[in-house]
N, C-alpha and C positions, 0 to 999 in steps of 0.2 A: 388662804391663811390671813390674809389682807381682810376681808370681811370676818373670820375669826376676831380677830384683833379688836377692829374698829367696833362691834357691835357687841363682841361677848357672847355670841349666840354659838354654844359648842354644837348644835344639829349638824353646824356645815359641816362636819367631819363626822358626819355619823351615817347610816343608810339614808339613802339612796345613793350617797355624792363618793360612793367609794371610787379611786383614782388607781387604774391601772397601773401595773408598776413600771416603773422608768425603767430601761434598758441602755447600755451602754452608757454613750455621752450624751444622748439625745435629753433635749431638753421636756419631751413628753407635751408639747403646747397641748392639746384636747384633754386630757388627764385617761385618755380614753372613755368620757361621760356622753353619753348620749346627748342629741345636739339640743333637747328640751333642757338637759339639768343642768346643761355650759348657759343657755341662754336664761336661767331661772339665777343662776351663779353671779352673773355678769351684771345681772339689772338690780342685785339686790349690792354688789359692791358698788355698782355706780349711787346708788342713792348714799350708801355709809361713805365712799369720799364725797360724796357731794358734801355733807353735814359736816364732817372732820373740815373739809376747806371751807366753811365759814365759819367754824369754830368753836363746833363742838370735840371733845375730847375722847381719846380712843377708851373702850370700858377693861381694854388689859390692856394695858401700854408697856407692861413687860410681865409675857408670861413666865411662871414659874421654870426651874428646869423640868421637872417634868411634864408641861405642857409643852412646855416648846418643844420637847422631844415627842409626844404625842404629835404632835401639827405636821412637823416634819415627816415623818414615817408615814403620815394621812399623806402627805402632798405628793411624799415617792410611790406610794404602796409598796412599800417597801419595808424590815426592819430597822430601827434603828435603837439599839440599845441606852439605856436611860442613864451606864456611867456617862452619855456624852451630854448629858444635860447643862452641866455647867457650862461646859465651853458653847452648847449650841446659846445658851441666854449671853453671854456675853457677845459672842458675835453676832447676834443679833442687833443688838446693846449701839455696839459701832458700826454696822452697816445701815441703821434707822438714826445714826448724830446725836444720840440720846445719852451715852457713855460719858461722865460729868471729864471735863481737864484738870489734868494733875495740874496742882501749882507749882511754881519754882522751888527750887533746892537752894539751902543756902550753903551755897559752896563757898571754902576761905577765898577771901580775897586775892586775886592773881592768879587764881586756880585756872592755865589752861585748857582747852582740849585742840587736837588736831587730826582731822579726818584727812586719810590719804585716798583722793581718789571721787570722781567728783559725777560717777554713774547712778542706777538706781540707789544702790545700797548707799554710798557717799552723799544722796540727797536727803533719804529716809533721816541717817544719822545727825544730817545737818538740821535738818526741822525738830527732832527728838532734842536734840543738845541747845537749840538754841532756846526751845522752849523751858527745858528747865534753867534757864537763866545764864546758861554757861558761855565763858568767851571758845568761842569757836570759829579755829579759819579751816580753811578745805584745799589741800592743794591738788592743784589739776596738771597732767605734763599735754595735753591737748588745750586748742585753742576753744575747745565749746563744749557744754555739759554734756551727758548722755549715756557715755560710755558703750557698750556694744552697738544700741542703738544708734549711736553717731559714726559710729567705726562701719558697722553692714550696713549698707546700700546695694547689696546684691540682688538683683531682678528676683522677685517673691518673697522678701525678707518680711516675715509677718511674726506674729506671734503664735503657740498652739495650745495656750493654756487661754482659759476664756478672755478677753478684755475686762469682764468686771471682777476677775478675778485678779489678775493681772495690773490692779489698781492699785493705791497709798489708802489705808483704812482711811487717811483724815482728809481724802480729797476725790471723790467721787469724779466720775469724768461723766460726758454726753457721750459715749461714743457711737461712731456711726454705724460698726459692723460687730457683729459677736466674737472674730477672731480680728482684732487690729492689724493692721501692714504695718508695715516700719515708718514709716513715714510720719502716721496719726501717733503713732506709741513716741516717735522722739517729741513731738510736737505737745502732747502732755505731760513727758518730763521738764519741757520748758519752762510750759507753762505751769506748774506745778513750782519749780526754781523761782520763779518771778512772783507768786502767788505769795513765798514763804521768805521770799526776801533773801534765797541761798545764794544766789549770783551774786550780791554786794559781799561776798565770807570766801568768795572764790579766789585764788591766784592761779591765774590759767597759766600755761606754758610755764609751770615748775615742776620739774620731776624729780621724784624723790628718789635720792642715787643709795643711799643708806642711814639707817636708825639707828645711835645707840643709847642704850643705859649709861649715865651719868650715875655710880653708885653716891658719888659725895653727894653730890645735889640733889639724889632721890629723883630726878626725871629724864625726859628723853631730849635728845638732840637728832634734829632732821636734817640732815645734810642734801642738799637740793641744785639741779643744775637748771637755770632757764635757759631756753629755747636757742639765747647768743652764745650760749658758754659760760655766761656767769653762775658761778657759785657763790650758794649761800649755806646759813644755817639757822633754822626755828626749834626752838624748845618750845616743850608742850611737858605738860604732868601727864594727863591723858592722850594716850595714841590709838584710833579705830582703822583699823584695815579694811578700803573699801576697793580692793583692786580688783575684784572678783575669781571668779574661775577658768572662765573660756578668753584666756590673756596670758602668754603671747600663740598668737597664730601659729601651726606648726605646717611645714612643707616639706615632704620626705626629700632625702637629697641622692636625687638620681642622677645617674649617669651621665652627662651631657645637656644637664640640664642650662649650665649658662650659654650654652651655643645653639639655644632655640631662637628663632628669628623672629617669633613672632608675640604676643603679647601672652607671660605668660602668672600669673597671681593669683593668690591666695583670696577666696571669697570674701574675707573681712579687707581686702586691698582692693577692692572690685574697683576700677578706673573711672573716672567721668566720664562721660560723653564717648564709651567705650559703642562700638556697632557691630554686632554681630548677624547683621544680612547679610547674608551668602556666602559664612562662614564656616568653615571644618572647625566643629569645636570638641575637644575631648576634657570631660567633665570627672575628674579622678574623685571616687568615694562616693558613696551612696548615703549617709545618713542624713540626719533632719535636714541640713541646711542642703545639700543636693536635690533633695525629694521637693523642698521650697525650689531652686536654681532650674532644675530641667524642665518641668513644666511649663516655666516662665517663657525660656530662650526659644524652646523646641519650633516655634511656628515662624522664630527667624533666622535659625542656621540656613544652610544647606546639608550639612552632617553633624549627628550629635551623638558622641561616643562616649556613652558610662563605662568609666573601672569601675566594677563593685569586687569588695575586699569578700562581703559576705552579706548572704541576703537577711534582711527587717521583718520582722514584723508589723505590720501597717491595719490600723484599724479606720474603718467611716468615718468622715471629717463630714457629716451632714452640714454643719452651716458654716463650711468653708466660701467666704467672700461673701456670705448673705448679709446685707445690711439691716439693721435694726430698723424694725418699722419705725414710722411716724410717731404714730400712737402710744407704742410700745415707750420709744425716747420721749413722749411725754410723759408718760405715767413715771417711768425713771428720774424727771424732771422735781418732777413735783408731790411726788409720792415718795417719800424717801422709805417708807415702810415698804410698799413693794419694790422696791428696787433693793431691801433689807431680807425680804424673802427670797427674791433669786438669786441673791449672791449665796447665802445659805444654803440653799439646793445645789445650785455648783456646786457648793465646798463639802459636799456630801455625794456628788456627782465623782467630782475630780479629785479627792481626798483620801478618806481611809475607804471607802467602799471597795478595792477592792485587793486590800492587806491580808486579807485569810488568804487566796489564790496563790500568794507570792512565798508560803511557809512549805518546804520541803518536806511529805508527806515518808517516812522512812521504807514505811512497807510499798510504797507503790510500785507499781509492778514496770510499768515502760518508767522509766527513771530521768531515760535521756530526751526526750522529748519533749516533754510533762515533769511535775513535780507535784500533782496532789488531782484528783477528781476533777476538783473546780476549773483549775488549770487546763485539765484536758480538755472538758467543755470548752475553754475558751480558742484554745489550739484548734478544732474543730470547726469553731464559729469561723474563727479568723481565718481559718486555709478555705472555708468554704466562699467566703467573702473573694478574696486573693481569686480562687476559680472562676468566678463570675466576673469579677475586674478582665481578667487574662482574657474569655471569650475564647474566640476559636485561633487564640495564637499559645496552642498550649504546648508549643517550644521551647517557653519562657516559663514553664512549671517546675522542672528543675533548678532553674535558678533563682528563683524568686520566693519559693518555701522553703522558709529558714527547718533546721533539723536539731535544733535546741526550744528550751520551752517559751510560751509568751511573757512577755515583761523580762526574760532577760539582759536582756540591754532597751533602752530605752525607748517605748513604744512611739512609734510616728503616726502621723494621721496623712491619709491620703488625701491631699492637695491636687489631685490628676499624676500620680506616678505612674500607675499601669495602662491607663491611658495613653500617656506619652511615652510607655514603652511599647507600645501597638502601634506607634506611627511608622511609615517607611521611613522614614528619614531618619530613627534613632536606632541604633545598634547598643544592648547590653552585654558587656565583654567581663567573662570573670577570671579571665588570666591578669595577672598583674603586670606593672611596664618594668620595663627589665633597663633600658634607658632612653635617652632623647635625642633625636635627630634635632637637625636645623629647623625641618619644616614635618615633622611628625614624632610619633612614640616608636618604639620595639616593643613587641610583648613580651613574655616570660616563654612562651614557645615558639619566638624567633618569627612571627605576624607583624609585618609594617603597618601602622596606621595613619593616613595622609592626615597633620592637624598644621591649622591656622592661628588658633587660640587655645592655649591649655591653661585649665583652671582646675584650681586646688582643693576642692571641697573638703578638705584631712581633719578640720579639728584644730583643737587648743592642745597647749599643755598642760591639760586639767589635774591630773595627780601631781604636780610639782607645783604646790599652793606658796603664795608669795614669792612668785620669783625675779618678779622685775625690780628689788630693790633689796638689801641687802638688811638685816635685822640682827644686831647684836645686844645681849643680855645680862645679866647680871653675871660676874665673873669673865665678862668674855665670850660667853658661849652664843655661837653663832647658831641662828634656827634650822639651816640648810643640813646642821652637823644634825642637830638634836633631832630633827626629822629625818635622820640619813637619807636626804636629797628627798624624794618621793615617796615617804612615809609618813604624813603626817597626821597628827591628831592633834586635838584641843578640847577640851573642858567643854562639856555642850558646843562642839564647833568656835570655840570661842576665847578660851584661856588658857595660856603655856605655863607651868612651872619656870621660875626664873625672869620673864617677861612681864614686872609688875606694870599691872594700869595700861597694858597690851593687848586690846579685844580686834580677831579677827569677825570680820561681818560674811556669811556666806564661808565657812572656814570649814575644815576636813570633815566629812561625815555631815553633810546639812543637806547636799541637795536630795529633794524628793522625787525617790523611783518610782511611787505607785501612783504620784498624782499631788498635786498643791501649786503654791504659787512662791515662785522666788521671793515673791514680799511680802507674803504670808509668815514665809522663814524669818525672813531680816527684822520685820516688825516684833514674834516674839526672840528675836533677841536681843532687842533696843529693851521690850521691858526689861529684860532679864540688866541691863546696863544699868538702865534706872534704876532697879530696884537694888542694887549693887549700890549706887551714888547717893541715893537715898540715904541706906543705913546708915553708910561711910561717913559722911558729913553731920548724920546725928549724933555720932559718935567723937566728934571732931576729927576724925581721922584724914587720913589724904590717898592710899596707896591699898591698891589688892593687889594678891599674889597667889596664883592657885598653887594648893599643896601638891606636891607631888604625889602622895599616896591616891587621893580624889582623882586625879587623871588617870591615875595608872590602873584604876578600879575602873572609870569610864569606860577607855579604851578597852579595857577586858571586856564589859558588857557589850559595849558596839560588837568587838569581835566575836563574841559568843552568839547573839544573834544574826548576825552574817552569816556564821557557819551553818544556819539552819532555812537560810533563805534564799533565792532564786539566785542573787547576782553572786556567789559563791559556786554557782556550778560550774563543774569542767566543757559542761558541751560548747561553750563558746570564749569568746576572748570580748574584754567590753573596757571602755575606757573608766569605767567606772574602781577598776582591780590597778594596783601597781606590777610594776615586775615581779615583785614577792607572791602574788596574786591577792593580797589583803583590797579589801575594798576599802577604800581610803577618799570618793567620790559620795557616795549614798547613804542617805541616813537609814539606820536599819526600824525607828519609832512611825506610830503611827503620829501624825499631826496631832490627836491629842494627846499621844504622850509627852511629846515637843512641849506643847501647851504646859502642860501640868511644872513640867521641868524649868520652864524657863518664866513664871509666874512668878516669882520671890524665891531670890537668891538667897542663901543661906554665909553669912559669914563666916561659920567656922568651919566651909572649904576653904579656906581664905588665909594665907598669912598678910597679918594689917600692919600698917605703918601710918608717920605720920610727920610733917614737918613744916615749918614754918615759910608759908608760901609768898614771895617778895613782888608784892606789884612792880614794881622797878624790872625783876628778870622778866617781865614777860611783855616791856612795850617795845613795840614795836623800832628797825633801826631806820636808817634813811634810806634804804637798799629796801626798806620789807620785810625781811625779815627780823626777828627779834632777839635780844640780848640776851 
């Protein structure tokens, strides 16, 4: 596509160079072309960037959307439908640094903003605001940026969406491996902070205890405790919620659990300098972060005992820990074009590709199993994979094929899970612990288990969005009410009725079931912010307010496609549903509809407001905080 580009010469997509189609997540390197027409491919892009790098000029430097949708489908062998044209030119746009920068906003004078929360989403927000010109601080209740990624340190903590997917559009990284560890992933959030100047906007060690509407004054007041006990208070006009979702840790509260002897915490609480040779360790829960956890430890306990609640679905992690060639992290270097095409094949990889599968088929016939053809083909794929993992310990077949359909709860990729449930030294137990000894578990069928170390792998309290701090609104109305504790929705994941100039980042209905990038989401909702602050200030105005009827139409929609899509089935229980069983975690759009939606905001969802904004309220006091 890269020689496409550079030369203009549309043959390379035509016979002979047809490109097998991609399958699963694999990245398809050979395109399946015989080894003449890769090596005829290769010598003719290397001479186009050779000329492009001294300075001659690409002859489409941005193809149409219907080209670029044509390229793409050539590079998958695959279809790729032409409404995605738009969005595929635009991100192409931004992943080759060619996408010209918005200029500042002229916002009134005194105008502030305040971002809670100071992780991926809290940096995103801070680079977006600072660049439209805005005063922006960012309060942090930890002493260092990162957020999850600062918090997990747990043996395997990686990432499983790609690393170059897994990026800031406006800041590319080198990375060394196609799926990142934790380690490299906090290391470019740093870096990334330091790049964009967000660390000088930061107050670390201020936690935000609660937010209200000030109706006289038309804005918010942050009420804040640092780190010694002092309290303070920051007003802001604008308030972005960047506290995410998997926040606070949950650990079920078992029996006996404070008279364990031995060291026992929650995966995001993993210890320093914690040694697990030649220990009995009992590993409660089996999803993503377990499936990272056990394969890690397994070669230094002496005993490693999984609870699983209920068995995953797990598909081929082909470039699990593979590093990124040399060569490869040069061309990504310096070629910012191809490293503009392979992020695009991801996000055609990892994205809508494969949103038909996940639409409940009414007539199908096995229901509980499957939910449509496609579906079951994948059911089949995937159990037949899982058999071949298992090998000759098909003991482990019962518990380990899930009996609900694929993609109902969040698909994992296998890191070495069935592997390391093939070792002797690991026992998979799917009785639940019923309570805790001093120096081990009970099960639920009255089974002792000698442990040393129990750890937590349980999860967040994902459905009870905003909870670590306390949000009051116009009249009073607290959000814990207005969402009945674990019901919540927002305007595009994004705006409350009552909560003017209120935007949650990552907020009810936003994260991606079938495939995307957490910063995929956040970035188009920063447009959608901008393009909000945009109008509002050409308007002279100061204040949005989503209308009530606009939400309550949304939420219908969300729920209406729920009701016809995978994570609404009964065959399983998923963190994604509330008690009510609404799915209150998953967005039910495809990526491009997201797109389309959050591209220009429409002001008459809006009630607007407006008032005279006082430099004096918003400087700063001797404490830090401001007047």
């Amino acid at each position: 596509m890269v020689l496409v580009q550079l030369t203009g010469d549309l043959s390379w997509i035509a016979e002979p160079y047809a490109v097998s189609r991609t399958r699963g997540m694999a990245d398809n390197d050979t395109g399946g072309l015989d080894p003449e027409l890769q090596a005829a491919v290769r010598e003719a892009a290397a001479q186009a960037i050779v000329r492009w790098h001294a300075g001659s000029d690409a002859a489409i430097a941005n193809p149409s959307p219907e080209l670029v949708t044509r390229m793409l489908a050539w590079s998958m062998g695959d279809d790729v439908p032409l409404e995605y044209g738009e969005f595929l030119q635009d991100e192409l746009a931004v992943g080759a640094g060619v996408r010209a920068a918005s200029p500042p906003v002229q916002a009134p004078p005194g105008f502030r903003a305040v971002v809670i929360g100071a992780g991926i989403s809290g940096i995103a927000a801070c680079v977006r605001l600072q660049g439209l010109g805005l005063d922006v601080t960012v309060l942090e209740k930890s002493d260092d940026l990162g957020g999850v990624w600062r918090d997990n340190r747990y043996p395997g903590a990686g990432v499983d969406t790609p690393s170059h997917l897994y990026s800031f559009s406006f800041a590319p990284h080198d990375w060394s491996q196609y799926f990142a560890g934790r380690g490299e992933i906090h290391a470019y959030i740093q870096r990334v902070a330091d790049d964009y100047r967000v660390r000088e906007r930061v107050r670390f060690g201020r936690e935000v205890v609660r937010v209200v509407y000030d109706e006289a004054e038309t804005r918010w007041h942050l009420h804040t405790r640092d780190a010694d006990g002092t309290t303070g208070v920051e007003h802001a006009d604008l308030v972005i919620s960047c506290v995410g979702a998997f926040n606070p840790p949950v650990v079920p509260a078992l029996p006996g659990l404070g008279d364990f002897e031995g060291p026992a915490f929650h995966t995001a609480q993993w210890p320093q300098d914690l040694s697990l040779t030649g220990k009995r360790v009992a590993l409660v829960g089996n999803g993503a972060t377990a499936m990272q956890v056990a394969p890690a430890i397994a070669d230094q306990v002496e005993k490693l005992t999984i609870f699983q609640r209920s068995p995953q679905w797990v598909q081929p992690f082909e470039k699990f820990q593979q590093k990124v060639p040399d060569a490869v992290r040069l061309l990504f270097r310096k070629v910012p074009l191809y490293r503009a095409w392979y992020r695009l094949r991801l996000e055609w990889i990892f994205h809508d590709k494969l949103y038909k599968s996940l639409q409940r088929d009414p007539d199908w016939a096995d229901c509980r199993t499957a939910i449509n053809s496609i579906n079951a083909g994948h059911r089949d794929y995937f159990t037949s994979y899982i058999r071949e993992q298992v090998g000759d310990r098909t003991d482990l077949l019962e518990k380990v094929i899930p009996d609900y359909p694929p993609f109902g709860k969040r698909m994992l990729m296998d890191n070495g899970w069935f592997r390391t449930l093939r070792r002797p030294n690991v026992d998979l137990v799917t009785d639940g612990i019923a309570s805790v000894l001093p120096l081990g578990v009970v099960t639920t069928q009255g089974e002792t288990v000698d442990v040393d170390v129990l750890v937590f792998a349980t999860g967040f309290d994902v459905v009870r969005f905003i909870s670590s701090y306390e949000v009051i609104g116009r009249g009073g109305r607290r959000l814990r009410e207005v969402w009945d504790d674990t019901d919540g929705r927002a305007y595009l994941g994004l705006s409350i009725p009552g909560f003017p100039n209120f935007f949650t980042l990552y907020g009810p209905n936003t994260q991606t079931g079938h495939g995307g990038s957490l910063i995929h989401t956040v970035e188009a909702q920063l447009d959608y912010v901008e393009s909000l602050l945009r109008q509002l200030f050409a308007r002279g105005l100061t204040s949005v307010e989503c209308k009530q009827d606009v939400y309550e139409d949304f939420a219908r929609q969300v729920d209406d496609m729920h009701a016809g899509m995978v994570w609404s089935h009964p065959a399983m229980s998923t963190y994604y549903r509330n008690e009510k069983g609404r799915v209150v975690v998953i967005s039910p759009f495809r990526n491009l509809d997201y797109w389309h939606l959050t591209r220009r905001a429409e002001l008459d969802d809006y009630l607007l407001g407006s008032r005279e904004v006082d430099v004096t309220a918003a400087a700063p006091t001797s404490d830090g905080s401001s007047r």
